[in-house]
Phi, psi and omega in degrees: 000058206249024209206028177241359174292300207275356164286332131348305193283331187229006158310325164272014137308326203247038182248037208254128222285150188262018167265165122006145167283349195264340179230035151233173164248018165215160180239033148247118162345141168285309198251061172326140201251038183291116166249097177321286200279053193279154140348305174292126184279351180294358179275305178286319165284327168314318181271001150314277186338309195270332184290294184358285192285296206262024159285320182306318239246293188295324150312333149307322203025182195279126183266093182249109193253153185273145206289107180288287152314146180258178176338135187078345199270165234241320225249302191284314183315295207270017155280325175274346161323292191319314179284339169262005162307307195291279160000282206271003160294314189275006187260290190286015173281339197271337205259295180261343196065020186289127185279000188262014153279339170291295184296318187306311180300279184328308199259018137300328201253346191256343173304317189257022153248339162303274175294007176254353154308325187290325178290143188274141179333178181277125189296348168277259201121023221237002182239112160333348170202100205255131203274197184260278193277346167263160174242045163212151175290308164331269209309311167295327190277346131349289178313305181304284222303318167320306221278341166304321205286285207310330210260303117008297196290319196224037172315279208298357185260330184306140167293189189253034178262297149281356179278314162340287184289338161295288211313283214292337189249335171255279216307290161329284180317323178309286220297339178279332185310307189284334181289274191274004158254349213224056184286336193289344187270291245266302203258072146217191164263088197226189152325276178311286211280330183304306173302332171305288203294296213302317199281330178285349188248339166262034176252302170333282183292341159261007170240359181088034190232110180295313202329284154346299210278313165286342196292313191283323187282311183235048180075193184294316195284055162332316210267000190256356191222137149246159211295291172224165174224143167302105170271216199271327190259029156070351169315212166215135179235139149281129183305093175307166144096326188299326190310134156261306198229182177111211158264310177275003175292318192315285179330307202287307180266343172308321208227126169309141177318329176261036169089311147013081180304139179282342201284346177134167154305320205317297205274358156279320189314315175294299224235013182246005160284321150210061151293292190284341151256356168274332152297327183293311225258342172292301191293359181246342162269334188230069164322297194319329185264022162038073141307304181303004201252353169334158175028081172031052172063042195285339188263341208251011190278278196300345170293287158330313177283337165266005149308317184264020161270048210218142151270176189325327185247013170090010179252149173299144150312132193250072169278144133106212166310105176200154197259104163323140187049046128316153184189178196282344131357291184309159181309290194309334170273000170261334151345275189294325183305303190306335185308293173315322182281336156314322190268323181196100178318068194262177202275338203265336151292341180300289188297316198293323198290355168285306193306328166292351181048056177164136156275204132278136173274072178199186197311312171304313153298002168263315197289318174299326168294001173280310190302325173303304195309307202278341153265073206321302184302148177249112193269354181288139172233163172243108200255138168317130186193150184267094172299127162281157192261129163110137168290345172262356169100000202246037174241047176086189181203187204244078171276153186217113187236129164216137105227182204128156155289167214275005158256018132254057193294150135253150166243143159268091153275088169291095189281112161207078151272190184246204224266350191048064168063203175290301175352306179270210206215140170274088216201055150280143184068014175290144146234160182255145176214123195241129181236101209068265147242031173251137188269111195276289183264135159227158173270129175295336177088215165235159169275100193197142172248104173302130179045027195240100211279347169282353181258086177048022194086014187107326204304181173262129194338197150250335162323303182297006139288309167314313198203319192287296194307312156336147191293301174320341180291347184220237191217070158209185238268136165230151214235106154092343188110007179239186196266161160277141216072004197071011181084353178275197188254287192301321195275304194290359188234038140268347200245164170216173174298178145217128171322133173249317199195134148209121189221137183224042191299296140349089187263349165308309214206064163285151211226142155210175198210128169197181222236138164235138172212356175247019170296275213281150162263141183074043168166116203251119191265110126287141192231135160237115194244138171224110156323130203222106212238120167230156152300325165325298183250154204302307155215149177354129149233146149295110179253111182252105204253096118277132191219113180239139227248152184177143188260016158240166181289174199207162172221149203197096200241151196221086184260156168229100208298078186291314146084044180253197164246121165303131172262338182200148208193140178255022162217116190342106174256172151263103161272134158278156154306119179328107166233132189318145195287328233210162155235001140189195150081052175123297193299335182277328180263059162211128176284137158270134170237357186181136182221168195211161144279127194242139179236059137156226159306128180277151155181153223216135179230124177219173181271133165181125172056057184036032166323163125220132187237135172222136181241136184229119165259178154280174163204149170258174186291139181092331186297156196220161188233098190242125201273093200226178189209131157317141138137337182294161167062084168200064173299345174268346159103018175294340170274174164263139194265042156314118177237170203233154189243129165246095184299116184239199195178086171310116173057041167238142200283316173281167163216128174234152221168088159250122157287153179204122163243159209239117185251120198230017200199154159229174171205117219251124153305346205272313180261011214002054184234142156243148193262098166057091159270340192244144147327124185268327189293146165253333202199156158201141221245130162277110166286313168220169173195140196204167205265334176263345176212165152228144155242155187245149170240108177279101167254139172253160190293357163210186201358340192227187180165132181240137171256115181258140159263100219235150185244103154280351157315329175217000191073354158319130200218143163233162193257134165211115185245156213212166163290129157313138182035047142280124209268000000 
């Protein structure tokens, strides 16, 4: 039952009533249609469960400690404890009607209205938007979207007297505090402000207060939009484009036409929990504004583009800022599927809610869970596909290449997006490459330990500046040692990438392709990447073609964040005593620990997750092989000490660099025997270029050697495998 914690957490979001606005008073169903003793048994032992834990919780009774603490701190820990008590207190009050869960809620709520006019910002003082009882306004508005819930279950048992003294001494006040004191968290386009809109409009809608409920869809500047307009059919519609802020603003620019968040998976995964419950809970109080049916149905778009943002094992890609092995589990991804599937019964929610092993306990989750019963097969595949960038779809995009069998899948995570917000990292045309759920190339992600109080409180690292967010941090081109934009912000989040091809017509040899000229000035970057499927090899290799073009000299380093154990190198190196690479944009935090002179093609075989990998490049004269390790300038241990191979390439105005990795081998520990440890390539090639085509020559060390032909115009690609030194 180990996946019934995050159903707890978000069940009683969808509990939002199927009457009329008019002829309920809350906006939780009086009478919920839960069939307790339903077949499915995750319905009956969950409401065992959750009685358990909130029997715990009222025996204990309540505790509101005046706020101390960051993230992981003992003040912050039990307030948010406190908010998910309540949730599932208002959940079996919606269910049984037991009143001694209505008194537990109300004097939770009359607890935290005793103190919160009194209270003073939060005493660290350490958030661009520093809350009351968290010490981020995020946190509070955590609070709000939870305690909304609860407070709604027993809207109707409070006299109205008491509903008075919450509203007026907490809940308003809560809701003006994240808005109209807090406009830098509440009005832009972030996460964080969805959460801000979701907890004032769904406070709105459990005290009854339009205002809110406007405040939230379009932000402060009211008096800059209008609300609504009359359509032909006497409705109500929203004036796209009218939005400054707000909720529907979130919708309109967060997210690309296929759904595509720009801020990442990590922080859509955060952020379609109430996106999605604040939509659940408008389509069932405000119908008339067919939110699901918005922006051509774009929230239930977007669920879906962060299903396929995932690897072989369900975990999110951790592009820009993100914590590894986030994954489709948590309460906000058991959320949005159920929301979605609620709004539109598709087969792909279906599949994903087996692989969660777990519903909602309320009317959508009961029909889904029928549907698991009733279907056996499983239809999600995670199939190659291109996400676009940009709210109009025109700010680069998010290529994703898989084959292989579907239990050794490979992947390609191609990034040429645009910069993602604060979030994101300067790591154009970079990619992640996955061979099965193991990270052949990996992105460090970010540096930070979430809610983990010895490490800054949870916060994000000076590292994650310093070095994750960095270009050398991940796995494209870096030009002179500096990052692209210089590392700024302002200059990199006007700019995106541009798409050239993604084409998978081919299923031998799929391709994409895209174009950079504005990291460096004066040097215009292509990356062409293919998965490339034989019979030959054990599985797909990756073929990577890069190239920067300029009419000045250059130092050109091409690191590939292997983070394994080498086993083999077809070149001499010289170790060194560990010395820092760099003094910044990265480089201060990397040892060079061994360097080599390269005479012809480089390649390198390493171990990783009982693995065997070989990467082969072309090389020019002069070309260096450089041996490097995560971990200088970090006196506090906040990195991971990970290494890396950097291909560099002196005082040449071009770089031209193809690469092939080859995932070839395994090993048991058990039998100790390994299985194909060695590269079958001996050597690979630009054979021709031209403005209209490239072909690359793949030779292997016995019988065979490929010529791929690529159409740079469309990516149309052909295979001509051939007798090694056949004339």
């Amino acid at each position: 039952m180990k996946y019934l914690y995050y159903i707890l957490l978000t069940v009683s979001f969808l509990f939002f009533g199927s009457c009329s606005p008019k002829t309920t008073a809350s906006i939780v169903t009086e009478a919920v249609p839960l069939a307790i003793t339903d077949p499915a048994p995750v319905f009956t032992q969950l409401k065992i469960e959750t009685e358990q834990r909130v029997a715990k919780a009222i025996s204990e009774g309540i505790v509101v400690p005046i706020p101390k603490d960051m993230g992981g701190g003992y003040t912050h820990e039990k307030h948010k404890q406190n908010y998910r008590e309540l949730q599932e207190a208002g959940l079996l009050y919606s269910i049984t009607k037991d009143e001694k869960y209505a008194i537990y809620i109300k004097e939770m709520f009359n607890a935290y209205a005793s103190i919160f006019k009194s209270l003073p910002i939060h005493p660290t003082d350490r958030s661009y938007a520093t809350g009351k009882i968290f010490w981020q306004c995020l946190n509070d508005a955590n609070w709000m979207v939870y305690g909304s819930q609860a407070y709604a279950a027993i809207y109707d048992y409070l006299s109205s007297e008491e509903r008075a003294h919450i509203e007026n001494e907490f809940l308003r006040p809560y809701a003006d505090f994240v808005s109209i004191e807090n406009p830098q968290f509440f009005n832009r386009i972030h996460n964080h402000s969805t959460w801000g809109n979701a907890a004032v409009g769904m406070v709105g809608l459990a005290i009854k207060d339009d205002d809110l409920v406007q405040r939230a869809l379009y932000g402060l500047q009211l008096d800059e939009v209008d609300h609504l307009a009359k359509d032909n059919d006497g409705g109500f519609v929203f004036e796209k484009g009218k939005s400054v802020a707000g909720f529907l603003a979130q919708i309109d620019f967060a997210f690309s036409p296929d759904g595509y968040y720009e801020e990442g998976p990590y922080y859509q995964r955060y952020a379609m929990l109430p996106f999605m419950v604040f939509a659940d809970a408008l389509n069932k109080q405000k119908p008339e504004i067919e939110i699901f049916k918005y922006r051509d149905g774009i929230l239930v778009k977007a669920v879906k583009a962060l299903l396929y943002q995932t690897t072989q094992d369900h975990e999110f890609f951790p592009i820009n800022d993100a914590q590894k092995g986030m994954s489709i589990h948590p309460n906000s991804v058991v959320t949005a599927v159920n929301v979605a599937y609620g709004a539109s019964p598709e087969p792909i929610f279906v599949s994903m809610a087996r692989m969660q092993n777990t519903v909602l306990l309320n009317d959508t989750g009961k029909a889904l869970a029928t549907a698991i019963a009733l279907h056996d097969a499983n239809t999600f595949t995670n199939a190659s596909i291109e996400l676009r960038d940009g709210a109009k779809g025109d700010k680069g995009a998010l290529g994703i290449l898989r084959a292989g069998s579907p239990d050794r899948q490979t992947t390609v995570v191609f990034k040429y997006t645009s910069q993602g917000l604060g979030h994101g990292h300067f790591d154009k045309l970079g990619y992640l490459l996955y061979d099965g759920n193991t990270e052949v190339l990996q992105d460090y992600g970010a540096a930070r330990w979430v809610n983990i109080d010895q490490k800054a409180g949870g916060r994000y690292l000076p590292e994650n500046k310093t070095w994750a967010k960095q270009t050398i941090a991940h796995n494209t081109l870096v030009v002179d040692k500096k990052s692209h934009f210089d590392g700024n912000y302002d200059k990199a989040t006007h700019q995106h990438s541009q798409p050239l091809f993604f084409n998978t017509n081919n299923q031998n040899a799929l391709a994409a392709c895209a174009n950079e000229v504005n990291a460096y000035e004066g040097v215009e970057m292509n990356r062409i990447l293919l998965l490339m499927s034989d019979d030959y090899f054990d599985n797909p290799l990756t073929i990577d073609y890069f190239t920067a073009i300029s009419d000045e000299e250059h130092t050109y380093d091409m690191p590939y964040q292997f983070a394994g154990q080498i086993m083999s190198q077809n070149f001499d190196y010289k170790i060194n005593h560990p010395e820092v690479m760099g003094d910044g944009h990265g480089y201060q935090h990397l040892y060079q620990e061994a360097k080599a002179n390269l005479i012809g093609g480089l390649q390198m075989n390493w171990f990783k997750d009982y693995k065997f990998y070989t990467l082969t490049t072309n090389a020019s004269k002069n070309d260096q092989a450089i041996l490097a390790r995560i971990g200088a300038n970090d006196p506090n241990f906040n990195l991971r000490r990970d290494a890396l191979l950097i291909h560099r390439q002196e005082g040449v105005k071009n770089a031209k660099i193809l690469s092939v990795i080859e995932n070839h081998g395994t090993y048991s520990p058990v039998t100790e025997v390994p299985i194909n440890p060695y590269s079958k390539i001996e050597s690979v090639a630009v054979q021709a270029e031209n403005d209209a085509t490239v072909s690359f020559k793949i030779i292997a060390k016995k019988d065979f050697e490929w010529i791929i032909l690529v159409n740079k115009s469309n990516g149309e690609t052909s295979i001509q495998k051939q007798i090694k030194n056949q004339k």
